[in-house]
C-alpha positions in Angstrom: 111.1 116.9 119.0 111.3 113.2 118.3 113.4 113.0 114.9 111.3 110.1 114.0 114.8 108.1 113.2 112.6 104.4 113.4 113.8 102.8 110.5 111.0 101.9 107.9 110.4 98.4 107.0 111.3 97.4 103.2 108.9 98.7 100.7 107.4 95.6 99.6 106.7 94.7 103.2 105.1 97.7 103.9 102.9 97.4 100.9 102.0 94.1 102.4 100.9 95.5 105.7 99.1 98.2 103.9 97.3 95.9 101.7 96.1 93.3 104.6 94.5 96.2 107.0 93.3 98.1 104.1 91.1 94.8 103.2 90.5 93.7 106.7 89.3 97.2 107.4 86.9 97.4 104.2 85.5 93.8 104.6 84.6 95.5 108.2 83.1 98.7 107.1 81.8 96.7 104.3 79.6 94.7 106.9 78.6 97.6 108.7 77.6 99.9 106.2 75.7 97.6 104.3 73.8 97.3 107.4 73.2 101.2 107.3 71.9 101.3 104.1 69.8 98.5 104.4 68.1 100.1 107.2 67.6 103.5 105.5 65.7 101.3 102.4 64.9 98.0 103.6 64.8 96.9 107.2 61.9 99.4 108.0 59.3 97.1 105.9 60.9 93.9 106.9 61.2 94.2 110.3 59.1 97.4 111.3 56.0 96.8 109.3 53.3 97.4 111.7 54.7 101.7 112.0 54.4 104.2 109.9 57.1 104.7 107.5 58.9 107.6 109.2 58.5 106.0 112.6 59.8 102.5 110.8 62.4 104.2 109.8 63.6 105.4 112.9 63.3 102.5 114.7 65.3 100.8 111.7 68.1 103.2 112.4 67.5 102.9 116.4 68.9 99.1 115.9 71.4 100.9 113.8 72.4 102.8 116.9 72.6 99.7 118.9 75.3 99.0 117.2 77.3 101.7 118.0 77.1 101.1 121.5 78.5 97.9 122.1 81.7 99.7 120.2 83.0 100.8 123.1 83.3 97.6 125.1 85.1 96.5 122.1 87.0 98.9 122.2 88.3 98.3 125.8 88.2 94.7 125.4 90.5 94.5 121.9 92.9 97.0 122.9 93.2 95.2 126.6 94.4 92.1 124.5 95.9 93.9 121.9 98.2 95.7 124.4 99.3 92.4 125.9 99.0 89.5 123.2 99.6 91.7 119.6 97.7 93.5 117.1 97.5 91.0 114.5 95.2 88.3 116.6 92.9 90.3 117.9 92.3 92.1 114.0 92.0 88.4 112.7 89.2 87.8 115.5 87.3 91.1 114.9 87.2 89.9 110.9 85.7 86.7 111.9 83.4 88.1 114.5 82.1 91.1 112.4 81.4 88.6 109.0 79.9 85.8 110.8 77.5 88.5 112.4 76.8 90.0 108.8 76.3 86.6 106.7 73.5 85.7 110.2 71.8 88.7 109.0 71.5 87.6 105.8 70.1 84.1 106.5 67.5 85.7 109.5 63.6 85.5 109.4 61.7 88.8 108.7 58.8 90.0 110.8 56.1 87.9 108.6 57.6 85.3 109.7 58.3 85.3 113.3 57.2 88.1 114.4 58.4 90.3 116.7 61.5 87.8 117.2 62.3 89.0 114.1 63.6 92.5 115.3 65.0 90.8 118.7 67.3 88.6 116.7 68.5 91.9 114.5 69.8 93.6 117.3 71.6 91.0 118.8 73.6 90.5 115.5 73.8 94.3 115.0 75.4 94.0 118.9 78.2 91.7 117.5 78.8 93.9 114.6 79.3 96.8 116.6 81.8 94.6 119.4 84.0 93.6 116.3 84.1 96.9 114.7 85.1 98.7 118.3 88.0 96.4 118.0 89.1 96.5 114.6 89.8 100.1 113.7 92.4 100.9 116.1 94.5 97.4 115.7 94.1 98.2 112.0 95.6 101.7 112.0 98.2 100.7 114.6 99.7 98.0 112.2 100.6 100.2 109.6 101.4 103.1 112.0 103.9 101.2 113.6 105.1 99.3 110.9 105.7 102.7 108.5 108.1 105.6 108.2 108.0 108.0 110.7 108.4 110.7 108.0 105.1 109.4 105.5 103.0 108.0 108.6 100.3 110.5 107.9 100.6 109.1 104.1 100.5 105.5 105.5 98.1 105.2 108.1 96.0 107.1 106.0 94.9 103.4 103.7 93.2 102.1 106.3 91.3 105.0 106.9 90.3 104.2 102.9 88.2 101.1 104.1 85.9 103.5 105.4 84.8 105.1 101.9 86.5 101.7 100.2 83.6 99.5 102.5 80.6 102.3 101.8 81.9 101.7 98.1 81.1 98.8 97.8 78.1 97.9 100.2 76.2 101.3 97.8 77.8 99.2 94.6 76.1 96.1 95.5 72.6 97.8 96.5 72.5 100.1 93.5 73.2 97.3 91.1 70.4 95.3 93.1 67.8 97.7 92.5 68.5 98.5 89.4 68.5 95.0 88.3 65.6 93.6 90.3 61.8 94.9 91.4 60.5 96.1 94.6 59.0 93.6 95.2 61.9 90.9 94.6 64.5 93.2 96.1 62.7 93.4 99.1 61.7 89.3 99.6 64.8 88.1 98.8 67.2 90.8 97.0 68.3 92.5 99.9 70.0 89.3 101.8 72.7 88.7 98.9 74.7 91.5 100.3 74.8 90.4 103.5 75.6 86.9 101.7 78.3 87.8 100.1 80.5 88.8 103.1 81.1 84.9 103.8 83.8 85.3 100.8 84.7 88.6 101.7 85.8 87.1 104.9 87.6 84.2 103.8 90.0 86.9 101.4 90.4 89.2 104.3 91.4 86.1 106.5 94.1 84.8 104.1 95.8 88.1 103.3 95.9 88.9 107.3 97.3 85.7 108.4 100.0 86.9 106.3 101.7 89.9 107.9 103.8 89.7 110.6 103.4 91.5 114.1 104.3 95.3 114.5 107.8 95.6 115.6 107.3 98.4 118.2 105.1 95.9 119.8 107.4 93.2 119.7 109.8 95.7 121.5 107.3 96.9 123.9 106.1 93.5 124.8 110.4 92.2 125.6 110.8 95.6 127.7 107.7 94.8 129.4 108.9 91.1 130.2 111.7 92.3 131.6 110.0 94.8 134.1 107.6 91.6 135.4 109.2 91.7 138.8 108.3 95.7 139.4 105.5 96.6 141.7 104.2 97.9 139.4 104.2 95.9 137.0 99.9 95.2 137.1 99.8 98.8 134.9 101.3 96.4 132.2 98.5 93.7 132.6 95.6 96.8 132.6 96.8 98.9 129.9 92.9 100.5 130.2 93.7 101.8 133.8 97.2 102.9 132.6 95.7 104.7 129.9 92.8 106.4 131.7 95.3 107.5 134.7 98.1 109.1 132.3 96.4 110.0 129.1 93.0 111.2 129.9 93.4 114.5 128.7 94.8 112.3 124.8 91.5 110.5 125.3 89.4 113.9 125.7 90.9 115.3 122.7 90.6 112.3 120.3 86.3 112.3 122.0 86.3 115.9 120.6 88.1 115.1 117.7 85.6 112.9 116.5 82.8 114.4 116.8 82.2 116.3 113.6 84.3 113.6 111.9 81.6 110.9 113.1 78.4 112.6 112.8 79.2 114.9 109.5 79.8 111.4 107.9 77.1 109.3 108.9 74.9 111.9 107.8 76.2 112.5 104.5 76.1 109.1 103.8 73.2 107.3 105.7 70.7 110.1 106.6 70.9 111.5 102.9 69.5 108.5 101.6 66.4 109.3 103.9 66.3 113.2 103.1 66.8 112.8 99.8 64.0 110.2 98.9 61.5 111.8 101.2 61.9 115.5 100.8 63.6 116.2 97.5 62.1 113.4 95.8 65.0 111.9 94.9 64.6 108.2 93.9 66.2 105.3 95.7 68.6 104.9 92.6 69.6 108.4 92.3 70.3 108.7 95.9 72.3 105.6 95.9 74.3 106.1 92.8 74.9 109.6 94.2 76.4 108.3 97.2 78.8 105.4 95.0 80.2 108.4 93.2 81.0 110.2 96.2 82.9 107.3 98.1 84.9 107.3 95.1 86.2 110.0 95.3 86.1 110.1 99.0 88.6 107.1 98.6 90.9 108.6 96.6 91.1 112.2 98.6 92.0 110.6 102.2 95.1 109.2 101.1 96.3 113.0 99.7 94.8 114.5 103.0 97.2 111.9 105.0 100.1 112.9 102.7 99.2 116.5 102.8 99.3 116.0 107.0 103.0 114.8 106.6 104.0 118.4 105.3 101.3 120.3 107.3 100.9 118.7 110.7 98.1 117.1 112.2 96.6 119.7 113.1 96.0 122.1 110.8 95.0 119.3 108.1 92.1 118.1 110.4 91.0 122.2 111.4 90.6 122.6 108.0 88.5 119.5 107.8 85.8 120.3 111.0 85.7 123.8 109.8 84.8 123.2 106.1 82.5 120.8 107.2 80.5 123.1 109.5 80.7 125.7 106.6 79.2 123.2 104.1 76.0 122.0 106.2 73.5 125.2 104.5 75.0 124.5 100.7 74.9 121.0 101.0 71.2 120.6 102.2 69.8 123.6 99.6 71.8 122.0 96.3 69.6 118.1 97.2 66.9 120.3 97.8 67.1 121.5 94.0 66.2 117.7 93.5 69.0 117.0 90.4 71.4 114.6 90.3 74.3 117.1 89.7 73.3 119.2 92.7 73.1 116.1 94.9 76.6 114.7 93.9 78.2 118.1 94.3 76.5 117.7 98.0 77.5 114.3 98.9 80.9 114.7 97.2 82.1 118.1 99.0 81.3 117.3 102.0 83.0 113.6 102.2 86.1 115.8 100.5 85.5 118.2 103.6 85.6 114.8 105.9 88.3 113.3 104.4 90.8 116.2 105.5 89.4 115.3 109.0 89.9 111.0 108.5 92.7 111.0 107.0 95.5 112.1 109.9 93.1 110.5 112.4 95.0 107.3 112.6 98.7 108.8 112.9 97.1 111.7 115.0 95.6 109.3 117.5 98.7 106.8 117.4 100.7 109.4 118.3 99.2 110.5 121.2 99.7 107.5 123.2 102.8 105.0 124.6 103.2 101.7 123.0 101.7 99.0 125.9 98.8 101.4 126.4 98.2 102.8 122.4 95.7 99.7 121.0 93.7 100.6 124.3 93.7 104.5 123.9 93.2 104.9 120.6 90.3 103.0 120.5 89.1 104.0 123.7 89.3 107.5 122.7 87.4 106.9 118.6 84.9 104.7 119.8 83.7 106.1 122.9 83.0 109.1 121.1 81.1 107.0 118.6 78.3 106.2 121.2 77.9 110.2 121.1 78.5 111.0 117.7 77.9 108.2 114.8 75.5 106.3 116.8 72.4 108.6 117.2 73.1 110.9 114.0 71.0 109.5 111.7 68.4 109.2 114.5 69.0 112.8 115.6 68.6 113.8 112.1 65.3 111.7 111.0 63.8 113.0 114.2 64.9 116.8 113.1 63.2 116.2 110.3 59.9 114.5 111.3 59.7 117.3 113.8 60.6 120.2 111.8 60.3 119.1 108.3 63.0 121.1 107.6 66.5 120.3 106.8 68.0 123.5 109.2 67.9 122.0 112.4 69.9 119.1 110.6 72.4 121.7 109.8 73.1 123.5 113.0 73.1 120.0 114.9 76.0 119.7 112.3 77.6 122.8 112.9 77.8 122.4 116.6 79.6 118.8 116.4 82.1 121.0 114.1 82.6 123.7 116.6 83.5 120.9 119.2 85.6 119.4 117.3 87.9 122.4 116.1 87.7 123.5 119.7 89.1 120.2 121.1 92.0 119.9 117.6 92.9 123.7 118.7 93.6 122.4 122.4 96.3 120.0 121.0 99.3 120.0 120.3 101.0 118.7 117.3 102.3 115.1 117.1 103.6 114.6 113.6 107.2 114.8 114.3 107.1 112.1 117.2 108.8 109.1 117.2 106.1 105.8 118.0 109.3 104.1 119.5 110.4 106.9 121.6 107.0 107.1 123.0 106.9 104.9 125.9 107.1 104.5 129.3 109.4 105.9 131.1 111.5 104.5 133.8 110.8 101.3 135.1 107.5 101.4 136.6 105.4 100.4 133.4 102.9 103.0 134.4 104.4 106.2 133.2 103.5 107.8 130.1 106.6 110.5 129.8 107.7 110.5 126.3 111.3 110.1 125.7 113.7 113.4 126.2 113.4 114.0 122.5 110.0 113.5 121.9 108.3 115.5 125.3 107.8 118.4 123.5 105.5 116.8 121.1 103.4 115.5 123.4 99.2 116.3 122.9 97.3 117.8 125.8 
C-alpha cells in the first residue's frame, strides 16, 4: 500500500483551507436546507393553497425534489471544469450561484399574488439551487483532501462534511427563533423570507474567505503532467475527464451510488420528514419539532469530525458499515420514542440517528477521494454522491409523506429505511479499503492520460 508520504501543508495553512470549505460548504447547505424546512412548514400554504394540507405538502416537497435532480448535471458540469481549470473557481461560482438562487426566493411573489406563476418561478430557483450544490460538495471535500495529511485525511476532510449538520444548524436556528418570536400569521406573510434574506451576507463572508486559499497542489501537479502529455493521442481523455471516469472507474462510481444510499435518505428523513411526522401524528408542535432538530445538528456537528478521526485508525470501511447498519437498526426505536409525543423521546430520536449517520458522512469525503485519479477525481466523486442523490435524498421525504398518507403508519417509513441501509452495507462490503493510499500516487498511469492504474505502491488499495 501507498505509504501516504505527501507532505502536509503548514498547519496554519491547512487551518485556512479547512476554514474556507467548511463555510463555503455551510453557506451551501445553509441555502438548501432552509429551503427544506420551509417547505415542510411554509411553502405548502404559500404556494399550494388551493390542496389539502397533506397533498400541499407533498407537492411542497415535490419542488423539493426538483432540486435534487438538477444535482447531477452539476455534478458533471463542475467536476468537467474542475478537472481541467481547478477546484477553487468552480467552488467560488457554486457559492455565488446557490445564494443568488436562495436570496430570489426570498424576494418571490406567493400564490395570492400571481398565481400559479407563483410555484413555476419556485422551481426554477429550486433548479439553480440544486445545479450549484451538485457542484459544490465534491470541489469542497477535494480541497482539503488534497491539501491534508495523508495520515489525518479521514480527520480533515471530515470539516466539510460539518457544513452539512453546521448549514441545518443554522437554517432550524433561524426558523425556530422566528416562530418563537413572531405569530402565524406574521411568520407566514412576511416571516419566512428573512431566512432566505439573510444568505446575501452569508454569501459575501463565504466569498471573501474563499478567494483566499490557494489551489490544491495535487492539482497543480496533475494539471503540469497533463500539459506535458498534450501531444499524445490520447490526450482528449484529459479534456473529458467524465468519459475517462465512466470508462476506468465505473465500478468506484457504483460503489460510492450504493454508498449513499442509506447515508442520503436516513438523513433527509431524520431531518426534513420528521418535522412532518412529528407535527401531524405525534402532535408534536412546530417549535418542539424544530428545536428538536437544532439540538440534534449540534451534536451531529461535533460527532462527524470524531467519526473522520476514528476512520484514520479504523479504515474507511468499517467506520461507514457501522454507520448503514446502526442506522437500519435504529429506524423501529426512532419512530416509537416521537410517537411517545415528549420532547426527550423525540431528541433521543433525532439525535441517535444523525450520531448513527455521522459514522456514515464523516469518511465519505476521503473514502470517495480516494477512489479516484487526480484529472478525473472532481468528476467522480461528484458524479458518484450526486447521482445517487436523484435516487436517494431527492424523493425521501416524498417517499415517506406518501408512506404515511397511505398507511398512516410510520412502518413502512421504516423498512423503506432499512432497505436503503441494506444497499448500502452491501455496496461498502464490496469495497476495498482506501485509507492508506496516497492522492498523489493515484494517477494515471503511463502516458496516455486515460489510465486509471494506481501507482506500484498504491494498486493494492485500489476500491472495486
Amino acid at each position: 500500500m501507498a505509504s501516504g508520504t505527501t507532505a502536509p501543508p503548514p498547519p496554519a495553512s491547512l487551518k485556512r483551507i479547512v476554514a474556507a470549505s467548511l463555510i463555503g460548504t455551510t453557506i451551501e447547505w445553509y441555502d438548501f436546507f432552509l429551503y427544506g424546512s420551509a417547505a415542510a412548514l411554509v411553502f405548502n400554504k404559500l404556494f399550494f393553497p388551493d390542496s389539502d394540507p397533506l397533498v400541499g405538502t407533498l407537492l411542497s416537497f415535490l419542488t423539493y425534489a426538483v432540486g435534487f435532480a438538477a444535482r447531477p448535471l452539476g455534478a458533471l458540469v463542475f467536476g468537467h471544469y474542475g478537472d481541467r481549470l481547478g477546484r477553487k473557481k468552480l467552488l467560488v461560482l457554486s457559492l455565488l450561484m446557490m445564494g443568488g438562487a436562495t436570496f430570489a426566493i426570498g424576494l418571490l411573489p406567493t400564490h395570492a399574488t400571481v398565481g400559479s406563476a407563483a410555484p413555476v418561478l419556485l422551481t426554477v430557483l429550486r433548479l439553480v439551487q440544486g445545479f450549484a450544490l451538485g457542484g459544490e460538495w465534491g470541489g469542497a471535500v477535494l480541497l482539503v483532501s488534497e491539501h491534508g495529511d495523508a495520515r489525518r485525511r479521514g480527520f480533515w476532510a471530515s470539516w466539510p462534511q460539518t457544513g452539512a449538520p453546521a448549514g441545518q444548524l443554522l437554517a432550524t436556528g433561524v426558523l425556530s427563533l422566528l416562530t418563537a418570536v413572531l405569530s402565524d400569521s406574521a411568520f407566514g406573510a412576511w416571516g419566512w423570507r428573512i431566512p432566505f434574506l439573510l444568505s446575501g451576507v452569508l454569501v459575501i463572508v463565504g466569498l471573501w474567505i474563499r478567494l483566499s486559499v490557494d489551489e490544491s497542489p495535487v492539482f497543480k501537479q496533475a494539471l503540469e503532467q497533463a500539459e506535458a502529455r498534450k501531444a499524445d493521442v490520447d490526450a482528449d481523455a484529459e479534456r473529458m475527464p467524465v468519459v475517462a471516469v465512466l470508462r476506468h472507474h465505473w465500478r468506484d462510481v457504483l460503489v460510492a451510488m450504493g454508498a449513499r444510499m442509506a447515508e442520503n435518505i436516513s438523513y433527509y428523513v431524520i431531518t426534513a420528514f420528521i418535522l412532518v411526522y412529528a407535527t401531524t401524528s405525534a402532535g408534536v408542535s412546530k417549535q418542539t419539532a424544530l428545536n428538536a432538530v437544532l439540538i440534534a445538528s449540534a451534536v451531529h456537528f461535533a460527532v462527524i469530525p470524531a467519526w473522520g478521526a476514528l476512520s484514520d485508525r479504523l479504515g474507511r470501511r468499517p467506520v461507514y458499515l457501522i454507520g448503514a447498519a446502526g442506522v437500519g437498526l435504529w429506524m423501529f426505536p426512532f419512530f416509537a420514542l416521537i410517537d411517545t409525543g415528549g420532547f426527550g423521546s423525540l431528541l433521543l430520536a433525532v439525535t441517535v440517528g444523525l450520531v448513527l449517520h455521522g459514522a456514515m458522512y464523516a469518511p465519505q469525503a476521503a473514502f470517495f477521494s480516494e477512489m479516484f485519479a487526480t484529472r478525473m477525481r472532481y468528476s467522480g466523486a461528484s458524479i458518484g454522491a450526486q447521482f445517487a442523490s436523484v435516487a436517494a435524498g431527492a424523493p425521501a421525504p416524498l417517499i415517506a409523506t406518501a408512506l404515511l398518507a397511505d398507511y398512516e403508519s410510520s412502518t413502512p417509513i421504516a423498512l423503506y429505511v432499512i432497505a436503503a441501509s441494506l444497499l448500502t452495507v452491501v455496496a461498502v462490503a464490496a469495497a476495498k479499503e482506501t485509507r492508506h493510499r496516497d492522492l498523489a500516487d493515484v494517477a494515471p498511469s503511463g502516458d496516455t492520460g486515460g489510465s486509471v492504474e494506481a501507482a506500484p505502491a498504491a494498486r493494492d488499495a485500489r476500491t472495486v
